[in-house]
C-alpha positions as CSV (number, residue, x, y, z in Angstrom):
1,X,0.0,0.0,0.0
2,X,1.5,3.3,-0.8
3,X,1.6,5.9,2.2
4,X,1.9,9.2,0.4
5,X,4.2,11.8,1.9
6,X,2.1,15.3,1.5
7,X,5.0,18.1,1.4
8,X,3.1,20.8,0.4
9,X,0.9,20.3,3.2
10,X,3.5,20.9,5.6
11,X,4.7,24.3,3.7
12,X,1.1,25.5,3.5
13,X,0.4,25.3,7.0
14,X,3.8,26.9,7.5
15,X,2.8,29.4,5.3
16,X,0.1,30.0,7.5
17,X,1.8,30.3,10.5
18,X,0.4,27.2,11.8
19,X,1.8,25.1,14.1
20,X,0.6,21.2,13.8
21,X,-1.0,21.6,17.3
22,X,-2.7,24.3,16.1
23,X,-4.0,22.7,12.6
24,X,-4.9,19.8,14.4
25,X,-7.3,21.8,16.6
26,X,-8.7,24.0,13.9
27,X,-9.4,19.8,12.1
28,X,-10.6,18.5,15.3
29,X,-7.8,15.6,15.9
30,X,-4.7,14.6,17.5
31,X,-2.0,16.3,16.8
32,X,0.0,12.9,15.8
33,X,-3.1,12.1,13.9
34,X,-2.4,15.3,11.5
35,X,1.7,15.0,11.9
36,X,1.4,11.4,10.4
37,X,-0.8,12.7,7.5
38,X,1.7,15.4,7.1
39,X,4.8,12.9,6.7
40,X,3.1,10.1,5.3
41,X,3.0,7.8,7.8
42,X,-0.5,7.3,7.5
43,X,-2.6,8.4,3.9
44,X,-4.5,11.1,3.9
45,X,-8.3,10.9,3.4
46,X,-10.0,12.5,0.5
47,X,-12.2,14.0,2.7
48,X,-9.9,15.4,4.5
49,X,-7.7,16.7,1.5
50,X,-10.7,18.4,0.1
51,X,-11.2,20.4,3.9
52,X,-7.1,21.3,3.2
53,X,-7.7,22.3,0.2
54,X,-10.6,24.7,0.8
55,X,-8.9,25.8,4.2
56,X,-5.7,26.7,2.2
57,X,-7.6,27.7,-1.5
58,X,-5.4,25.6,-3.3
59,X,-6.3,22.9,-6.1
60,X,-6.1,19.1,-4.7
61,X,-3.4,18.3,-7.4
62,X,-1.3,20.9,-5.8
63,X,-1.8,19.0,-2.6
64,X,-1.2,16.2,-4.3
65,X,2.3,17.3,-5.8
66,X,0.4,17.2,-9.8
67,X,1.0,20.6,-10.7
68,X,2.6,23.8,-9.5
69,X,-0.1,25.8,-9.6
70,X,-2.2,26.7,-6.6
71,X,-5.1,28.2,-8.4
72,X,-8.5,25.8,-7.7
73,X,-10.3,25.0,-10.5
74,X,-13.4,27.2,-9.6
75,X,-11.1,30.3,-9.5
76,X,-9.7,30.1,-13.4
């Protein structure tokens, strides 16, 4: 099973200002809970992806490491 590791997810939140303790309140979960989706320890849920994607306005293929753009398809 592939655990995908998420970088942009940690530079978004640190774009943010965010600490993981923080995040992890904001998403309602542990704070390993959110570390381990962060460094791909465990996979992130699509559900969940969408949330960060909306939370951050970015695209889920910039999430996802498919393209360098951070626009989100509703905003083009």
């Amino acid at each position: 099973m592939f655990m995908g590791y998420y970088p942009r997810l940690r530079d978004l939140r640190e774009d943010k200002d965010l600490s993981i303790r923080k995040l992890a309140e904001l998403l309602h979960m542990q704070r390993t809970t959110y570390h381990n989706y962060e460094t791909g320890k465990r996979e992130l849920p699509f559900e969940l992806a969408v949330t960060l994607a909306k939370f951050y306005n970015v695209s889920l293929d910039y999430i996802g490491g498919l393209t360098n753009d951070t626009t989100p398809p509703h905003k083009k």
